[in-house]
N, C-alpha and C positions, 0 to 999 in steps of 0.2 A: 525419876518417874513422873515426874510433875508434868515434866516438857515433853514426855510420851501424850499423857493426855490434854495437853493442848495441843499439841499435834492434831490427834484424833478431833478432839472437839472443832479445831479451824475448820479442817476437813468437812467435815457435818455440818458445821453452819452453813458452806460455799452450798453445799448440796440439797442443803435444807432449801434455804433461800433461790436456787435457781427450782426446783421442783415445787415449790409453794406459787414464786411467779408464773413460770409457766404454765402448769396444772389452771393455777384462778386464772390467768390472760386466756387459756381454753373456754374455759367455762363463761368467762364472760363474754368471749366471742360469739359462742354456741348458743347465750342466752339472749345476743342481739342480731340472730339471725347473719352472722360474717360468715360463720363458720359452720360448716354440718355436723350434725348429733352424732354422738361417739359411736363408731362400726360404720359409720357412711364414712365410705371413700372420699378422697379428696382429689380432684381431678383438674379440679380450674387451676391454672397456674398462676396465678394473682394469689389468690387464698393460699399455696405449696408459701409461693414466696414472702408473704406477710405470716403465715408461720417460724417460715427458717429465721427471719429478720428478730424479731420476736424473741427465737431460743434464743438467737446469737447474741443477742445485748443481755438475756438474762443469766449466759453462760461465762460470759466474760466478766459481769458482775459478782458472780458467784466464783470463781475463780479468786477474782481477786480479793476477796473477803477474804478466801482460804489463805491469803498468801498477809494481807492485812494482819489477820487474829494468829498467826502463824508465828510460836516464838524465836523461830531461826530460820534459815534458808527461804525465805520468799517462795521464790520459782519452784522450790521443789515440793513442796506444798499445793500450788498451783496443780504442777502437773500431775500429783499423785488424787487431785480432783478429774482430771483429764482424763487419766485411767479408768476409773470410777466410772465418770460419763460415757466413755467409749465401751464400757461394758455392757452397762444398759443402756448404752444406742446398739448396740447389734443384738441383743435382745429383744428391742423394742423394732428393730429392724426384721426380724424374723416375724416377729408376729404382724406388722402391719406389712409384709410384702405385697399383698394382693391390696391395699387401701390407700398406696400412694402412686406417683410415678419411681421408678426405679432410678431413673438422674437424679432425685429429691434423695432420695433413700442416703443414695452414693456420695451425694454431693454435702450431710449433714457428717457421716460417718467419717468423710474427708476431712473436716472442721473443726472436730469435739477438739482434737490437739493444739492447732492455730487458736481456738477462742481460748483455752487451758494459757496457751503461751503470752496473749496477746493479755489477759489477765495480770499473770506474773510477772509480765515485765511493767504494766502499769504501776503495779505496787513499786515495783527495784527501782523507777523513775522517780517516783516518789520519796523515795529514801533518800536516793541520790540528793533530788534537789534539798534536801534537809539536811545534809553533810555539807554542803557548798555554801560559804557565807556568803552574804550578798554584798554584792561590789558599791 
């Protein structure tokens, strides 16, 4: 049971952590004028893409925590954050349909899995080089 709730807990931290980054990188964007106040659409494509940029380092960061604090299987930890994410991105994709472009929408909900993966195998790389003695 132990390794059940380390499980869960990895899990929650990757998500914690990319939702605490992102959320405050909003807010503090919004409080320095980058970004428009929550319900204003978002239309400039500069601002879409220093968002996506943004989720994507904090999604891949968060991933990898999961797969970090995770006490077996790396990757699958990783990706069962992926799931996670891709849940509430098409949740969150439903409700801001009319506040983004639609390529942005598509193009993030295409991603959650690749930043999930690109996490997990950060960590398995990791691992690896720590099994290999140095020459």
């Amino acid at each position: 049971m132990p390794s059940i709730a380390r499980s869960i807990g990895a899990v929650a931290a990757g998500f914690l952590l990319i939702a605490m980054l992102a959320f405050g990188t909003g807010a503090a964007l919004q409080s320095a004028g980058l970004m428009p106040a929550a319900g204003v659409p978002i239309t400039d494509t500069g601002t879409v893409l220093l968002e996506a940029a943004y989720v994507a380092i904090f999604a891949i960061a968060g991933c990898w925590l999961a797969a970090f604090l995770a006490p077996s299987h790396p990757m699958r930890h990783a990706l069962i954050l992926g799931v996670l994410g891709l849940a509430f991105n098409v949740m969150g994709a439903v409700a801001a349909w009319d506040q983004r472009p639609a390529w942005s929408i598509l193009l993030n909900l295409a991603l959650v899995m690749p930043y999930a993966w690109i996490g997990g195998r950060l960590r398995e790389q990791q691992l690896q080089r720590a099994r290999v003695p140095a020459l």
